[in-house]
C-alpha positions as CSV (number, residue, x, y, z in Angstrom):
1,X,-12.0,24.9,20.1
2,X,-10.6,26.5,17.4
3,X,-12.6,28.3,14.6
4,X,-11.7,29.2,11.3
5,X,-10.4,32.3,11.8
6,X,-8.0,30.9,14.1
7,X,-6.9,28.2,11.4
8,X,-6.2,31.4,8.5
9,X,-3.0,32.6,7.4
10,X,0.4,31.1,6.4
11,X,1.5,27.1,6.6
12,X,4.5,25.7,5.2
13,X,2.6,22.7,4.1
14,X,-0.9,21.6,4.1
15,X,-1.7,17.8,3.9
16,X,-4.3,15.7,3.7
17,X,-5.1,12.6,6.4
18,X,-8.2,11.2,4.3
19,X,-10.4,9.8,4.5
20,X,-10.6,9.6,0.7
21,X,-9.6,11.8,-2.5
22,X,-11.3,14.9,-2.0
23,X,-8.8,16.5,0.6
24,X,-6.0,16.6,-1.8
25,X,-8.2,17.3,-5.0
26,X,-9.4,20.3,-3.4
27,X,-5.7,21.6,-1.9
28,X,-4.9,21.0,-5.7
29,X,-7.7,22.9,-6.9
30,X,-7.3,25.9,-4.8
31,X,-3.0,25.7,-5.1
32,X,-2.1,24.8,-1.0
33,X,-0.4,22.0,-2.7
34,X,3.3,21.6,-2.8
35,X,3.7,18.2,-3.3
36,X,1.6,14.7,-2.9
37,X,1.8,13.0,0.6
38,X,1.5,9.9,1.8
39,X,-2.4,8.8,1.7
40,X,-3.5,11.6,-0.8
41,X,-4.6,9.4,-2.8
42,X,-5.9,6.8,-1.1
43,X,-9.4,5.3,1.3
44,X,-8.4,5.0,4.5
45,X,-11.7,4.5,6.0
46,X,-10.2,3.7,9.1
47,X,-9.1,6.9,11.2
48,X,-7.1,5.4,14.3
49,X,-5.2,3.1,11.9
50,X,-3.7,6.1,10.4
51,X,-3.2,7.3,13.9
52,X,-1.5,4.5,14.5
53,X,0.6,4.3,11.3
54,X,1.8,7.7,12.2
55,X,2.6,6.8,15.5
56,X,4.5,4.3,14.1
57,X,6.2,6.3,11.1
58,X,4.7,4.6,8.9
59,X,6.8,1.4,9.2
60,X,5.1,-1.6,7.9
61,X,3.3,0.2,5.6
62,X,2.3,-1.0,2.0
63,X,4.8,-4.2,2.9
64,X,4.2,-6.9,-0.3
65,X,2.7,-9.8,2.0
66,X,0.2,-7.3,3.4
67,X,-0.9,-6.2,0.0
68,X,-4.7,-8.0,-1.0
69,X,-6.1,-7.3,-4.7
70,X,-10.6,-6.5,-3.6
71,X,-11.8,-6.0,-6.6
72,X,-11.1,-3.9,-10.1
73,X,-12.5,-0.7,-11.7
74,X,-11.8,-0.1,-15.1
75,X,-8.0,-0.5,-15.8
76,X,-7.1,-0.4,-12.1
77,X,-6.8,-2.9,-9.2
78,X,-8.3,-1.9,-5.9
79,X,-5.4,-2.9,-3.7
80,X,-6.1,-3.3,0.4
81,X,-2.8,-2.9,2.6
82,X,-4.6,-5.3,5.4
83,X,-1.7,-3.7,8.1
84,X,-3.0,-0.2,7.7
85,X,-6.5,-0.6,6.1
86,X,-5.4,1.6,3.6
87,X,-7.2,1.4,-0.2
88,X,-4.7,2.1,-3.3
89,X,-7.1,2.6,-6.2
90,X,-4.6,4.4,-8.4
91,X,-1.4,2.5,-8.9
92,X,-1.7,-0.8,-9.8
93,X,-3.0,-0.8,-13.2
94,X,-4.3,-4.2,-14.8
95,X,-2.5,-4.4,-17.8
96,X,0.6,-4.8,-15.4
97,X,0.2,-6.6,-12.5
98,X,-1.4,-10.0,-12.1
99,X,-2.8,-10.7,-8.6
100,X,-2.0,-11.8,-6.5
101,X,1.9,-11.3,-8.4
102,X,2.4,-7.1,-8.5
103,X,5.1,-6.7,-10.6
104,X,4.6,-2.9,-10.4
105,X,5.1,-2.9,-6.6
106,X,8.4,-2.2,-6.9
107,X,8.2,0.9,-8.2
108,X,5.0,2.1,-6.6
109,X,6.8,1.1,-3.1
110,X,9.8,3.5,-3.8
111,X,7.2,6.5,-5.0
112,X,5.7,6.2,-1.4
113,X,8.8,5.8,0.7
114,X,9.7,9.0,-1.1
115,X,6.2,10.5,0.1
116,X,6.8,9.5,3.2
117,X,9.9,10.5,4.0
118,X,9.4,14.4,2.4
119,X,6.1,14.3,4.8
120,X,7.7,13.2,7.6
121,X,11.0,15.7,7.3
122,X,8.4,18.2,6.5
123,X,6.7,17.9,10.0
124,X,10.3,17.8,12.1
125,X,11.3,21.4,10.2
126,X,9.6,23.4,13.0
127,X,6.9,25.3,10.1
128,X,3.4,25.7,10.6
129,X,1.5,22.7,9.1
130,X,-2.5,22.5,8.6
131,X,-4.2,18.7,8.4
132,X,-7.6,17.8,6.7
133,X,-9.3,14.8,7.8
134,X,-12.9,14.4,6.4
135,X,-15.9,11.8,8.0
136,X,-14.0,10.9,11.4
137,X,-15.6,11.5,15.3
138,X,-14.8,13.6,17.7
139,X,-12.6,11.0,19.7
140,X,-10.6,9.7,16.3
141,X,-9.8,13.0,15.4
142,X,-8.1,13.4,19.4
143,X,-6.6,10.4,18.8
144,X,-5.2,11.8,15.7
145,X,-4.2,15.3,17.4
146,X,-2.0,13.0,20.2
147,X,-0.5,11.2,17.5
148,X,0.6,14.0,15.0
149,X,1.6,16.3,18.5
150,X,4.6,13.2,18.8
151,X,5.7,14.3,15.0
152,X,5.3,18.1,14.6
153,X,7.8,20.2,16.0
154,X,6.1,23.3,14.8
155,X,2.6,24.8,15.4
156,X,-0.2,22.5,13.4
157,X,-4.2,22.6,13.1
158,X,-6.1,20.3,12.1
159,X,-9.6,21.1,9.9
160,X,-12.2,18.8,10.3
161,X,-14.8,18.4,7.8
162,X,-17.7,15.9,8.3
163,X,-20.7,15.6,5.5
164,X,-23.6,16.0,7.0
165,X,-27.6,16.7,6.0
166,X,-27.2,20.1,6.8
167,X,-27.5,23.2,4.2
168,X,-24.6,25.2,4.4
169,X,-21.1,24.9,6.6
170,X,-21.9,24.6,10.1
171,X,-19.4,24.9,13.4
172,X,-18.9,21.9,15.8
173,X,-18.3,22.0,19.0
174,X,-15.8,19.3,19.4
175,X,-13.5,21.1,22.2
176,X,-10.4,19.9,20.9
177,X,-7.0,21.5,21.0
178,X,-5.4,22.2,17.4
179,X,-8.7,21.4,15.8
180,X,-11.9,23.4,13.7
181,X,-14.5,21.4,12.9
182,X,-16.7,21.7,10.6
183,X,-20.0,20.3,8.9
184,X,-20.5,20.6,5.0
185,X,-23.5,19.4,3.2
186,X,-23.4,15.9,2.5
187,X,-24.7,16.1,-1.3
188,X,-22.7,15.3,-4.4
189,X,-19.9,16.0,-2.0
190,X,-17.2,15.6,-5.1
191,X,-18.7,18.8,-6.9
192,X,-21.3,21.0,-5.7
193,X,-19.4,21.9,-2.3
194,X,-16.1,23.5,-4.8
195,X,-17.5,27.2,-3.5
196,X,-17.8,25.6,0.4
197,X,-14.1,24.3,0.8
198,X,-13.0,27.9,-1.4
199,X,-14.5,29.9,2.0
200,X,-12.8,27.4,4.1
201,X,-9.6,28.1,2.6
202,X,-9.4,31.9,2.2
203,X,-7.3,33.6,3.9
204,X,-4.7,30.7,4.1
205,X,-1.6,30.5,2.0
206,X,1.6,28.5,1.9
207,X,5.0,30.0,2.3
């Protein structure tokens, strides 16, 4: 079990595996970004399909006859990638695509393909790498660990950060190698935690 001492210091990249937004909005927020990867901006509910997905190197993923339109929010299309359970709520605006005909695809395909392969370059370099996952169990998250050991040729940990009812950040004792995990209040988890994920991040900085 790691703690969060242990996870402090410098990473050559810092990514986020999900489950929603909030990862990659706070790495944005507190500058450990470099650049966008793969699911940043994305639901993936579905924690051993990313695990298998990176397994698999991400082929198949986001393949057109995979792609189902669920529903629409404002000017955007809620778009379901049935292979990988993966949610892209961002990209496939209204006043351009006409499901179940994405004329936009093209383009949005070539922006992840790009993601994809700086991510997975970014992993075989040898640096030292730090994962978020948010909402998963303990045995997703080793399945996750297994998975990303087959891809990382440097040192990587993995923070785990699960909203619970609890009152301020909480260890857990999940016994995993790579991994700290966390509990973080479970309220208005898109705002009032800002000063919670600033203490889980001090102390680390990318190189």
């Amino acid at each position: 079990m790691l703690n969060l001492q242990d996870i402090k210091g410098p990473y050559h990249a810092i990514f986020s595996l999900g489950n929603n937004c909030l990862p990659a909005i706070e790495l944005r927020e507190h500058g450990l970004r470099k650049f966008a990867g793969p699911i940043d901006w994305m639901g993936t509910p579905v924690l051993p399909q990313i695990s298998r997905m990176l397994r698999n190197r991400f082929e198949g993923m986001l393949v057109y006859s995979n792609l189902l339109m669920v529903d629409q929010v404002n000017e955007l299309y809620n778009i379901w990638d049935q292979q990988y359970d993966l949610y892209l709520n961002h990209d496939f605006y209204v006043h351009n695509n006409f499901p179940p005909h994405l004329p936009a695809y093209p383009v949005i395909k070539a922006k992840y393909d790009r993601r994809v392969a700086r991510f997975l370059q970014t992993l075989e370099s040898g640096g030292r790498i730090l994962f978020i996952r948010t909402d998963s169990s303990c045995e997703n998250i080793q399945e996750l660990v297994d998975s990303l050991k087959q891809l990382c040729k440097g040192p990587f940990h993995v923070l785990a950060v699960n909203h619970e009812p609890v009152k301020e950040i909480e260890m857990m004792d999940w016994n995993i190698e790579h991994v700290c995990a966390v509990k973080m209040p479970n309220i208005d988890i898109w705002i009032s935690n800002r000063f919670r994920w600033t203490f889980l991040f001090q102390g680390m900085y990318l190189i």
